[in-house]
C-alpha angles and dihedrals in degrees: 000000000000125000125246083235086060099042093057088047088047092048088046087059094052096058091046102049078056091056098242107132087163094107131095107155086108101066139071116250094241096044116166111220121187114172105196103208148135090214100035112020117166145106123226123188122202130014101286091054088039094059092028087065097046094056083054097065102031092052103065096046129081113231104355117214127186114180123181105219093175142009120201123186108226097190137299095319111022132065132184125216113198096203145161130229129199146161131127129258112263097216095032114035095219119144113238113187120169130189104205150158127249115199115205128202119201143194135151090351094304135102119239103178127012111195122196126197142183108216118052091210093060085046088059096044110046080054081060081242092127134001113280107267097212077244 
């Protein structure tokens, strides 16, 4: 049986592989978000950074994709989506294309923090799931 915690991020993710990043019902109005990244580093706290980050990094790119491959529950309060993102640069034409983690936070159905990271293997291991790589 699924978690209430896993159904809304799975929920999150639906509405994000549509396309659709207009929600923010999901997350707490103070939500922490650290994307830990060589193309697109920052941290955002609260709604208004949050989607003002977002539209950084989808505005510059053509088509934005963002697909969930696998979801692992951590433990009562945290979740891992293993994803992929995708899209192509607007003044360049160059396919990105990232297979990440996102770390989820969770307390009372809503997300406090929202961690994104680059490397799936760093994902994994700062969650103590796999040995820390050195990637």
């Amino acid at each position: 049986m699924s978690s209430a915690n896993l159904e809304l991020v799975r929920s999150i993710y639906a509405a994000w592989e549509r396309g659709d990043y207009s929600s923010t019902e999901w997350a707490d109005a103070e939500i922490e978000m650290v994307s830990i990244s060589e193309l697109f580093p920052g941290n955002a706290t609260g709604i208004a950074q949050l989607a003002r980050f977002w539209r950084e990094i989808i505005s510059p790119l053509q088509g934005f994709r963002v697909e969930a491959e696998e979801f692992r529950e951590v433990d009562e309060e945290r979740l891992v989506v293993l994803a992929v993102w995708s899209g192509r640069g607007k003044a360049s034409g160059i396919a990105v294309r990232r297979e990440g983690g996102h770390v989820f936070h969770m307390r009372d159905g809503r997300v406090l923090k929202l961690a994104l990271y680059e490397d799936r293997a760093r994902a994994l291991a700062d969650l103590g799931l796999i040995p820390d790589t050195g990637s």
